[in-house]
N, C-alpha and C positions, 0 to 999 in steps of 0.2 A: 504494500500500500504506500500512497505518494500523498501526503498534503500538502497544497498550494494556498499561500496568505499575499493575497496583492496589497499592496499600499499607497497611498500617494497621490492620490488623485484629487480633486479640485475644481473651483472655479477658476479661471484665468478669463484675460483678455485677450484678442487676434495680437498675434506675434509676440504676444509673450510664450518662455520655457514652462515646463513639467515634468518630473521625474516620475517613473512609477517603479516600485520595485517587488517582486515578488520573491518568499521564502518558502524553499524547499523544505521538508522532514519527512522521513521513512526513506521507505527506499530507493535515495536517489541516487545510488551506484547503478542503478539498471535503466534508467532513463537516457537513449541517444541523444534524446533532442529536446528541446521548450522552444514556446512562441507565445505571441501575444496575438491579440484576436479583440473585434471589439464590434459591438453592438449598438445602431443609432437605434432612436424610435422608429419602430413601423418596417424597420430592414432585418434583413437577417446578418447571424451575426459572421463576419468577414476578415481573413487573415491579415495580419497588419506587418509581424516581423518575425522570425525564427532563428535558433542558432541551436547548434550541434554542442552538446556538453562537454564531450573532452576537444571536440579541434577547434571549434572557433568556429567553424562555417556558419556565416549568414545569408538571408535573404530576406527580401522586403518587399512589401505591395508597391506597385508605381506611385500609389496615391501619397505616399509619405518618405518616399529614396527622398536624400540630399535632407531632409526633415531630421528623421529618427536615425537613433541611434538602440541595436543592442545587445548586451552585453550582460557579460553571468564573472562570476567570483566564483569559484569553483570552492576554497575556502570555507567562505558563509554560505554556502548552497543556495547563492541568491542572484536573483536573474533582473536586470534590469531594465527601463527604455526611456530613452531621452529624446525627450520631445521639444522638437525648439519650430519657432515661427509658427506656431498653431492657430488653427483656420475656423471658421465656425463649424465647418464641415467634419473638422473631428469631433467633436462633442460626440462621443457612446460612453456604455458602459465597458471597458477593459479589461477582458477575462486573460491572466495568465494559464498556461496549460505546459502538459508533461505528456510524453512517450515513455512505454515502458518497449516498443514494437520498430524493429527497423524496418526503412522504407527509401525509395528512391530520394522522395522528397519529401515536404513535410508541411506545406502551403494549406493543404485541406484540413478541417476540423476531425475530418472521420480518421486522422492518423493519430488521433491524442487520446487517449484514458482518463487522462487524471483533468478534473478545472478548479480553478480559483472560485470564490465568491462573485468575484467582479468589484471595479472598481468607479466610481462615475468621473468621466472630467467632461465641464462644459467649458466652451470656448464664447464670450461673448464679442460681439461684435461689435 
């Protein structure tokens, strides 16, 4: 078993940053991969960023390249995303997640097991 605790999240304004961070516990020696993933009203909820546990590989949705940033401590078994120049268009709620399952890639929801609570940030305008 894998528990996920997101943190972080907020109000802000357009173009201002935001950190979120999420903390692993159990068993996360068996997890390849985490990503973040996030949910507006009325949408469903849509890949944002991912990285590989032990190599570093990431990737990212187009809608936030050059935006976000993320990143894991291997350490505090804690995964991160850094958000800068933020748009009204991000405002969801931001679910961290965990693999226990290897895969090509790791962009779809249906490749994760484990989710966070969710996290909310809105972006005003």
């Amino acid at each position: 078993q894998v528990q996920l605790v997101e943190s972080g999240g907020g109000l802000v304004q357009a173009g201002d940053s935001l950190s979120l961070s999420c903390v692993a516990s159990g068993r996360t020696f068996s997890m390849p991969a985490m990503g973040w993933f996030r949910q507006a009203p009325g949408k469903e909820r849509e890949f944002v960023a991912g990285i590989s546990w032990s190599g570093g590989r990431t990737s990212y949705a187009d809608s936030v390249k050059g935006r976000f940033t993320i990143s894991r401590v291997n350490a505090k078994n804690t995964m991160y995303l850094q958000m800068n120049s933020l748009k009204p268009v991000d405002t969801a709620v931001y679910y961290c997640a965990a693999t226990t399952f290897y895969y090509p890639t790791y962009t779809s929801e249906s490749r994760y097991n484990y989710w966070g609570q969710g996290t909310q940030v809105t972006v005003s305008s």
